[in-house]
N, C-alpha and C positions, 0 to 999 in steps of 0.2 A: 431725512429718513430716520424714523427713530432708532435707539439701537437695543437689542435684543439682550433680555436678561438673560443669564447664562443656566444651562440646565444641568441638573447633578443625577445621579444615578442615582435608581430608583432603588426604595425603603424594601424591606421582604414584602411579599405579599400574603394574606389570608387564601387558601382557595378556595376557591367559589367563582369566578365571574368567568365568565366566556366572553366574546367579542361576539355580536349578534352576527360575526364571520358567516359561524355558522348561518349568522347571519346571514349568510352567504353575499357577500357583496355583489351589489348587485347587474354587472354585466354578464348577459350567460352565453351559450354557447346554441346554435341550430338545432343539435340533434338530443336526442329525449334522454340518450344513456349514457350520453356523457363524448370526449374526446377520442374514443377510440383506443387508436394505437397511442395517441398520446400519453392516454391514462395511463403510463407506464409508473412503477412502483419508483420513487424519488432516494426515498432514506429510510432505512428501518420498517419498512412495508407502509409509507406515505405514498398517496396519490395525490393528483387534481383535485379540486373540490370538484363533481360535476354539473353543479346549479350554481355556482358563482355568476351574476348577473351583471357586476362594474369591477371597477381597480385593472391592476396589473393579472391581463388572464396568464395562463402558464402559457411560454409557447417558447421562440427562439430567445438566449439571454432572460427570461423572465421565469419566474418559478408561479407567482398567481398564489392563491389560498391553495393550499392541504387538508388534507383531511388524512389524521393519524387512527391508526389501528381500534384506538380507545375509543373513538366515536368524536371525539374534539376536533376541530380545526386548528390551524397553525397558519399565522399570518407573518411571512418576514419581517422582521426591524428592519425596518429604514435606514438608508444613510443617517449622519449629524444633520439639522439637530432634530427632523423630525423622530426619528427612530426611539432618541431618547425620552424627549417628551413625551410621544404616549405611553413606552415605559414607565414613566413617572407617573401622570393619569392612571395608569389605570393599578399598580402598586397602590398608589396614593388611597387610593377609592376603596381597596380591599385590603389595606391594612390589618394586620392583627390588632393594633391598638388605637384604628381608625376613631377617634371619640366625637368629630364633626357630624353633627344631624345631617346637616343637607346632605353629605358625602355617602353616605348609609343611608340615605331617602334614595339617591339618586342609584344605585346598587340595582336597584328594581327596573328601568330602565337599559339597563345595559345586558352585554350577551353577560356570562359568566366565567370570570376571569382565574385561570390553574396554573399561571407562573410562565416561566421562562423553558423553552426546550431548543434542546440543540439536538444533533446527530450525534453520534460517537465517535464517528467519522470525520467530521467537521466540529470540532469546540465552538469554531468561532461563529458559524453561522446561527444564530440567534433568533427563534422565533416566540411570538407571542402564540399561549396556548389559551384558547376560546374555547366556549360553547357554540355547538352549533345550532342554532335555533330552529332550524329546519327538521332536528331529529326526530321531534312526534309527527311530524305529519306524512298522510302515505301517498300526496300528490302534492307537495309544495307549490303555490304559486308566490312567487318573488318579486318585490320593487325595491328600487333600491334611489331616496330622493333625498337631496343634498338640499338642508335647511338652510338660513338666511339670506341677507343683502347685500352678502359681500362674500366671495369662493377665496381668497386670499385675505390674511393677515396682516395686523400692522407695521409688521417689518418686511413684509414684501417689498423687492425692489421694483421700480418704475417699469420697470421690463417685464414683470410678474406682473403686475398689477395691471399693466396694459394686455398679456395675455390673457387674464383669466377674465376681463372684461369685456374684448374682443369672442370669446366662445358664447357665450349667452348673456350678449349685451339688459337683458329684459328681465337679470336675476335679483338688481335691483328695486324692479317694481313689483315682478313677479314675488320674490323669497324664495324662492326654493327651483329645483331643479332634476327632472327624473335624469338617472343616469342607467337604467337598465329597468329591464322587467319580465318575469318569465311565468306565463300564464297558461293550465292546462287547460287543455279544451275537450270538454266532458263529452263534445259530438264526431269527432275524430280520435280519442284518446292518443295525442297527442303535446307538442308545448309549441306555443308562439312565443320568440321572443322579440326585445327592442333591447336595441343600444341609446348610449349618449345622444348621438345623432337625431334619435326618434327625440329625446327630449327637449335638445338643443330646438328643434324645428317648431313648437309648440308658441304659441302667444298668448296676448289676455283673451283672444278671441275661439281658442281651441283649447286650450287646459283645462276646460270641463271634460269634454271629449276624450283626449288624451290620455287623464287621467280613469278615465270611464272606462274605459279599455283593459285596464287590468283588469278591473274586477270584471269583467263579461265573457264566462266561460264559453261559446260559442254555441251557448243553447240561450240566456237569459242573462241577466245585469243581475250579480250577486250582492242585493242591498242589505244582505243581512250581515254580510262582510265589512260592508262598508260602514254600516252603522257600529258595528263592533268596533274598528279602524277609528272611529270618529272619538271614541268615549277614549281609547287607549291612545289617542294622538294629547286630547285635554286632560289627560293626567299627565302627559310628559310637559303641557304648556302650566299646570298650575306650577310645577316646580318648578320652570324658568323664572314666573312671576313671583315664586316665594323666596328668592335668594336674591345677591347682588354682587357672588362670590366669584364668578367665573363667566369668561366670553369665548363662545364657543365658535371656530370658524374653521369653513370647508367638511363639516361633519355633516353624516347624513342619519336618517332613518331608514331603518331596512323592516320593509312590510311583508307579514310570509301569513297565508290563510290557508285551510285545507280545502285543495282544487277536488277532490271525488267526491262524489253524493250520489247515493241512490235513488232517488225521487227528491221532489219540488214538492214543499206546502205551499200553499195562498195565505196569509193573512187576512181577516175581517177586513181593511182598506186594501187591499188587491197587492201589498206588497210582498214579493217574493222573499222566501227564506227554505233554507236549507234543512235536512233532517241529515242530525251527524249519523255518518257509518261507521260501525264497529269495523275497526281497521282486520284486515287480516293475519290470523296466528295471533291471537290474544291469548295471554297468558291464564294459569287456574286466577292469580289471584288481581290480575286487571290489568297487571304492565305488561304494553304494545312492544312485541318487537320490533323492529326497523322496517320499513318494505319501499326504500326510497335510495336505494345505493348507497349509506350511510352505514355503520356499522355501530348497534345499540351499545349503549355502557349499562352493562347488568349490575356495576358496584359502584354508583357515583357518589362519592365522599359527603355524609352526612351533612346537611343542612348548608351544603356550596360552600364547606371550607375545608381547606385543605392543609395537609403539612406542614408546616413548619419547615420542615428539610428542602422542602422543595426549591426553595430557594438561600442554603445555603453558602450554592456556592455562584450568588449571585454576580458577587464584585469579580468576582475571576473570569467566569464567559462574558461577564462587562468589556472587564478590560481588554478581552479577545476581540471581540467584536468590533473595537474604539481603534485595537493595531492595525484591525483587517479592513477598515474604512479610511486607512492613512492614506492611502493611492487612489481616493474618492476628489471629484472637480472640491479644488479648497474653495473656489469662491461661494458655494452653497453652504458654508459652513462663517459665523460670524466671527468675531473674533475672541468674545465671548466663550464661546461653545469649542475654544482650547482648551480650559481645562474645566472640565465638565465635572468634579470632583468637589469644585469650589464653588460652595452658594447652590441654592436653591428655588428653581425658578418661583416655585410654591409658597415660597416666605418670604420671596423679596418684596422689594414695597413699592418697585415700579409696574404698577397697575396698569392694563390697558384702558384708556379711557375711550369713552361713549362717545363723546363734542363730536367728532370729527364722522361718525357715521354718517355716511352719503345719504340722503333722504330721511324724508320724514313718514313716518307713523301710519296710513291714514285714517282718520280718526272715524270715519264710517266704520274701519273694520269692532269698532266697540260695541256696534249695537248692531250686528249682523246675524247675533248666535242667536239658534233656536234648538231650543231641547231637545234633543232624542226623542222621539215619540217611543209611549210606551212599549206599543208592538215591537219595537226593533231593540228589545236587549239584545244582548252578547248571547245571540244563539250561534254563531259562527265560532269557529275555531280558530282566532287572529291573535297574532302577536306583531308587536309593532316596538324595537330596540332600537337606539341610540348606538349609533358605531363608526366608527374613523376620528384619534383623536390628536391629529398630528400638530392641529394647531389650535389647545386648547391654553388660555391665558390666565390670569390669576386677575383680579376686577375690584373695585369698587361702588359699579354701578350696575344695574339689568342688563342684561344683555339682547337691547330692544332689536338688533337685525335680526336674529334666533328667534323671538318672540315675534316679531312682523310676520316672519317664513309661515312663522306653524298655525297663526291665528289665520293668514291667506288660505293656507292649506284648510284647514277646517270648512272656510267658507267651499273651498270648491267643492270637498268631499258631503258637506252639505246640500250642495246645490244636485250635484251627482243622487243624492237621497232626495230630493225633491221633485227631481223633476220627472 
């Protein structure tokens, strides 16, 4: 088993980036407004997120995504080492003196990332502060699908690697993976959702379907979403193909489109598409306020960068955080990732290599793509972020499992616009 380069605390951060948290991860919950009594106020007037669709939900021992006063999410740091590594991703990414093209291509992409927050109460508890992508819209629907050929990395132990291929033996051939999805339905003004389970169940023979399902508000198959999903999926696959800097695993995509509409147009070829609604309580000068349990930021820091200050006093709730993880299972910890101070995963020179990716390519998926048809620009209201980056590696080569995921993915969502 290879051994894991060791990860160092992360650089100050620029703000600006959120975690598509807001993203809302995407396992969610039954009911429409959230946990109830659950929703109880955590730290400093933090909640539940109430559309989180996957990950760790809030419940017994688990805290789940937050959503802070400001309108952001808060996502807890992880034990060692993933906690730190994405630390460092996503530091790394918004840098003040970030000077890496790809790194600052790839910005666009992700939620938007505001630093490090803790309680008052708790130094030590450490959370990452996101954007929540979810905030413009006034009936979010959510997915939440875990991209390539492999749900574990290359330091996983045999044990790892036999679990996460034992849950969706078919992620291989597949790429990818829904792991949630919360869908309003414009004929009950309600939300259906799915968990893992729904996507776990899913084969080569129902992942059209499946995935058809999201976008089918319970009146119509929302293809103008889908087309929109399609164009914002092949921007995030040319930049996989334009670098050969980074291997991305067990990350996923979080898909969020605006579930309300007032009436259906027909397109010239019978394709459905939506006519956006002016949300309610729109401001004189055009900015929407919130109307989704979310809480709008009326003052979000020019052009998604943030303080300086803000991370400070980064190395000190580091080193909290590193104390408060000492009584954590040592064996999930390498031995490497003792002193986490030394070296940096991001300069070292042990590169994940490609060789060893399980399967191959298939080479049909090259000539599968067909253009957007005119009629279906970006008339939908879709956003589609990159988000979870616990086991992101430093590369020499494409990161062709990542790239199989999203090119598979396109075909389906194509096929879904086709048929």
């Amino acid at each position: 088993m290879a051994t894991e380069p060791p990860v160092a605390a992360a650089a100050p951060a620029r703000a600006g980036g959120d975690d598509a948290v807001g993203a809302a991860q995407s396992k969610g919950r039954t009911d429409e407004d959230g946990p109830g009594e659950e929703r109880r106020c955590i730290a400093n007037g933090c909640v539940p997120l109430s559309h989180q669709v996957a990950g760790h939900m809030y419940g017994k021992a688990k805290i789940g995504i937050l959503q802070h006063p400001d309108g952001t999410v808060l996502k807890q740091l992880q034990p060692p080492p993933r906690g730190p590594r994405e630390l460092e991703f996503y530091s790394k990414v918004y840098a003040v003196d970030c000077g890496e093209s790809h790194l600052m291509e790839l910005q666009k992409y992700l939620p938007k990332y505001f630093g490090i927050w803790a309680p008052p109460n708790a130094p030590n508890d450490l959370y990452l502060k996101l954007e929540d992508v979810t905030h413009k819209f006034n009936k979010p629907c959510i997915m939440d699908v875990k991209i390539g050929q492999k749900s574990y990395d290359p330091y996983a132990s045999a044990e790892k690697v036999q679990q996460q291929v034992s849950k969706y033996p078919l992620m291989e051939e597949i790429g990818f993976l829904v792991l949630g999805m919360r869908v309003y339905q414009a004929n009950s003004d309600s939300y259906e959702t799915q968990n893992q389970h729904y996507g776990r169940s899913l084969t080569k023979e129902t992942i059209r379907d499946g995935i058809s399902r999201f976008f089918h508000n319970g009146c119509s198959l929302r293809k103008d979403a889908v087309a929109a999903s399609i164009q914002k999926v092949q921007k995030i696959l040319q930049w996989f193909e334009s670098h050969d800097k980074l291997h991305f695993y067990a990350s996923s995509l979080l898909f969020v489109y605006e579930g309300s509409c007032q009436q259906i147009g027909r397109l010239s070829d019978g394709i459905l598409m939506k006519k956006v609604v002016v949300p309610k309580r729109q401001m004189a000068d055009g900015e929407v306020l919130e109307c989704n349990n979310n809480i709008h930021v009326t003052c979000p820091t020019e052009n998604g960068k943030m303080e300086s200050c803000i991370d400070k006093n980064l190395s000190k709730m580091y080193g909290l955080h590193k104390k408060a993880c000492s009584n954590w299972d040592r064996s999930q910890v390498s031995q490497q990732v003792e002193n986490l101070e030394q070296g940096t995963l991001w300069n070292n020179s042990a590169c994940v290599s490609q060789e060893h990716l399980n399967g191959n390519i298939l080479p049909q998926l090259e000539n599968v793509f067909c253009s957007t048809p005119l009629e279906l620009k970006e008339n939908a209201e879709v956003e589609v972020r990159m988000i979870d980056f616990a086991h992101v590696f430093p590369s020499n080569t494409k990161d062709e499992g990542y790239i199989y995921g999203l090119k598979h993915l396109i075909v389906v969502l194509q096929n879904i616009l086709d048929y």
